[in-house]
C-alpha positions as CSV (number, residue, x, y, z in Angstrom):
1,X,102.8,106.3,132.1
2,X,105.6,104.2,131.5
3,X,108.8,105.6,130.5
4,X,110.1,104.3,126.8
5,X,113.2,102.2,126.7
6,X,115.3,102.9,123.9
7,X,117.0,98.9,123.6
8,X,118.3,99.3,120.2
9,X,120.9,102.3,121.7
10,X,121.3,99.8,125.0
11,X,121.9,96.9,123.3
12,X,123.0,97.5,119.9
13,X,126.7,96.3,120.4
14,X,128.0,96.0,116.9
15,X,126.3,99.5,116.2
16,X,124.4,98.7,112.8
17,X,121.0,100.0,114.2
18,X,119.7,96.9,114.8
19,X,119.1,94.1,116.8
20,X,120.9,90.8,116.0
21,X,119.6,87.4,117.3
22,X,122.2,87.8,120.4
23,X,121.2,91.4,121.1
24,X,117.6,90.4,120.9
25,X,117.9,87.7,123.3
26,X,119.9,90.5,126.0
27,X,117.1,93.5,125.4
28,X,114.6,90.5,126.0
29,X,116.0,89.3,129.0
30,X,116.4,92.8,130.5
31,X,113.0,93.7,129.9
32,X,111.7,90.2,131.4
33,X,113.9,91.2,134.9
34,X,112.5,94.7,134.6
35,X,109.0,93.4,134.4
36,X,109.6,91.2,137.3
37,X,111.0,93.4,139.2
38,X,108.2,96.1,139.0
39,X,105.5,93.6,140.1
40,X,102.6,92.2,139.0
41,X,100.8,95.6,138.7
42,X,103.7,97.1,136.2
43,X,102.5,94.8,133.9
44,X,98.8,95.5,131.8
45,X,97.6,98.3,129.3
46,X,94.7,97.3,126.6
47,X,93.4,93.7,126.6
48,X,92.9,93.2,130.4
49,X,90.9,90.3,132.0
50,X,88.8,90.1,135.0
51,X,90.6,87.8,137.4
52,X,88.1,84.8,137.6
53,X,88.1,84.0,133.3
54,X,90.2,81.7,132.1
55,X,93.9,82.2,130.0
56,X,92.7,83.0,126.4
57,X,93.6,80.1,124.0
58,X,95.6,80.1,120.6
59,X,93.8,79.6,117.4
60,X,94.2,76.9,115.3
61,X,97.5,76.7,113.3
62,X,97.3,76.6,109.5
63,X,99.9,76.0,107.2
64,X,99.7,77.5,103.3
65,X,98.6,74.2,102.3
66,X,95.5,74.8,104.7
67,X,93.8,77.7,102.4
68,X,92.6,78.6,99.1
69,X,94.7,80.2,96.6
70,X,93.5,83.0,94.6
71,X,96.1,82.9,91.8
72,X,93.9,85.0,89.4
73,X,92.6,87.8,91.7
74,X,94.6,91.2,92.1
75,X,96.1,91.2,95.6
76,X,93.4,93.8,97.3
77,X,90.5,92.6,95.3
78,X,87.4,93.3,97.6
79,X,85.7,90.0,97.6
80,X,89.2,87.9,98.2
81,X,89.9,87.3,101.7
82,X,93.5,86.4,102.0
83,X,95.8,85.0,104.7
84,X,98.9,86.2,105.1
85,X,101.9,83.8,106.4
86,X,104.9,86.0,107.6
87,X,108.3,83.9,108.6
88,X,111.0,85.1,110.6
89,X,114.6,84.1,111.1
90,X,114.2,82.3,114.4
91,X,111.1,81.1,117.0
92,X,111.3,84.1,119.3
């Protein structure tokens, strides 16, 4: 088992309980040197690949203007399949 890593207490300089964009980019960095430095077999858990099949590939991108609106249908209607597009502050 891998031991938790509480990086909002590590790196949390301005002590608001969260993690700005510079704080992010820290915990981030730290965690990418810890992973490196454990080793290629520190790294796994669910979703493993057997060694000989290829990188799995992204899905196609789709922007709002790429699907149907359902205007008129309640949110969790049964027979409505929605897609959801979340945004965030920055790329990472």
């Amino acid at each position: 088992m891998r031991q938790k890593i509480k990086l909002v207490d590590q790196f949390d300089k301005d002590s608001d309980k969260r993690l700005n964009a510079e704080e992010r980019k820290a915990a981030r960095e730290f965690i990418r040197k810890e992973n490196l430095a454990r080793g290629p077999r520190g790294r796994g858990g669910f979703g493993r690949r057997e060694e000989n099949q290829p990188p799995p590939q992204p899905g196609p991108k789709l922007a709002p203007s790429d699907v149907k609106s359902f205007p008129a249908a309640p949110l969790y209607d049964a027979r409505t399949l929605r897609t959801l597009f979340i945004e965030f502050e920055d790329a990472n």
